[in-house]
C-alpha positions in Angstrom: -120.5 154.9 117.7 -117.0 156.1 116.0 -117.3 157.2 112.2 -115.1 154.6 110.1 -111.4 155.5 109.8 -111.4 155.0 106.0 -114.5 157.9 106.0 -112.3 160.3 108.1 -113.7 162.8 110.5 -116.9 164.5 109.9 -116.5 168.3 109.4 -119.1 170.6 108.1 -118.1 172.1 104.9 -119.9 175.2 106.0 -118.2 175.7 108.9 -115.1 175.7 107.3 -115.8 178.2 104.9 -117.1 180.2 107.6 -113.7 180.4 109.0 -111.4 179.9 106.4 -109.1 182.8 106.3 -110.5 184.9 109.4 -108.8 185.7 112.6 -110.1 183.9 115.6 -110.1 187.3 117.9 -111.6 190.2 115.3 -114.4 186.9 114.1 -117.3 187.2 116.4 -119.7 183.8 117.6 -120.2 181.9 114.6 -123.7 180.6 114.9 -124.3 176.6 113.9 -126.6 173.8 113.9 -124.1 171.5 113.3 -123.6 169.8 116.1 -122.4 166.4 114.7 -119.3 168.1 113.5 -116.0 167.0 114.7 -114.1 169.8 116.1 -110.5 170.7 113.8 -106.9 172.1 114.7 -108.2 175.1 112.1 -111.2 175.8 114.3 -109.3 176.8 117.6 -109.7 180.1 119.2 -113.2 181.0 117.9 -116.1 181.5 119.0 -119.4 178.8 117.9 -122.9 179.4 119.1 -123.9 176.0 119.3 -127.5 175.5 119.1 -129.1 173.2 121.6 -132.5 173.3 120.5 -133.9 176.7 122.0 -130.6 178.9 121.8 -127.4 179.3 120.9 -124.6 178.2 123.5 -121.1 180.4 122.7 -118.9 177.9 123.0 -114.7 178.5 122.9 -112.7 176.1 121.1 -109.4 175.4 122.8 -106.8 173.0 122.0 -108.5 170.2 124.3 -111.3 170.1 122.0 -109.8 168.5 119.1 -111.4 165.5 117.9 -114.8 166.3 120.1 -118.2 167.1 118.7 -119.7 170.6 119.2 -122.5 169.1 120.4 -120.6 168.0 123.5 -120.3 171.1 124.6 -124.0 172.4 124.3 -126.1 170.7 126.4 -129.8 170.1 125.2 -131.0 168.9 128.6 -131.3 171.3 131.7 -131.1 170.0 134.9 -133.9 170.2 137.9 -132.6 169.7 140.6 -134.1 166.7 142.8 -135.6 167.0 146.0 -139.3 167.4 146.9 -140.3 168.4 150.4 -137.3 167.0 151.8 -135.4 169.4 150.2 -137.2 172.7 150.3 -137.6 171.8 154.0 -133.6 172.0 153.7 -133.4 174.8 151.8 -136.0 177.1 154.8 -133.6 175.8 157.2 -130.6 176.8 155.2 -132.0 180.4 153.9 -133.5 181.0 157.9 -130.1 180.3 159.4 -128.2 183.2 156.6 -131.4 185.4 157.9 -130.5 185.2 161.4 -126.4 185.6 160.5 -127.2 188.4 158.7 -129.2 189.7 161.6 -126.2 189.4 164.0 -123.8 190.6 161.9 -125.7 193.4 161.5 -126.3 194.0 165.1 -122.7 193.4 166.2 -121.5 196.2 163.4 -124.4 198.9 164.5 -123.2 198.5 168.3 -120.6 201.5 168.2 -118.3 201.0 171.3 -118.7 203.8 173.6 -116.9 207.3 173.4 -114.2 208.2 175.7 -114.3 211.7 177.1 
């Protein structure tokens, strides 16, 4: 849900003061938990490490960003990949046929073509 026009854009006053008069490239991550906060024009080229609930994602805001949350760009969730035995049977397959192009790539290179005297 969109925060109300009339209330403007949520920005955490922190954050502001954490950047207000600093350069973007001598500034390094800025560490937040504020991940609610609407991204600003003010807030491009630096550095955030967003926390996602265990650690802090360095995220780079650009001028794409503007208007986005923080949070957007720290996911909290990490994938597993899915599969079961279907899968790892694909993945032996996959790993035994790099083995065995490995192997020949290897024996093709160690074959030295015969002197001529």
């Amino acid at each position: 849900m969109t925060r109300s026009l009339k209330k403007g854009p949520y920005i955490a006053p922190k954050l502001l003061e954490k950047i207000a008069g600093k350069n973007p490239q001598s500034t390094g991550v800025i560490k937040t938990w504020y991940r609610g906060s609407q991204i600003s024009p003010e807030m491009v080229g630096f550095i955030f490490g967003v926390h996602n609930g265990k650690t802090h994602i360095e995220v780079l805001v650009t001028e794409e960003m503007v208007g986005h949350r923080l949070g957007e760009f720290s996911p909290t969730r990490k994938f597993v990949r899915h599969g079961g035995k279907m899968q790892k049977e694909l993945d032996a397959a996959k790993k035994q046929s790099e083995i065995t192009a490995a192997k020949s790539a290897k024996a093709t290179t160690t074959a030295a073509p015969a002197k001529k005297k």
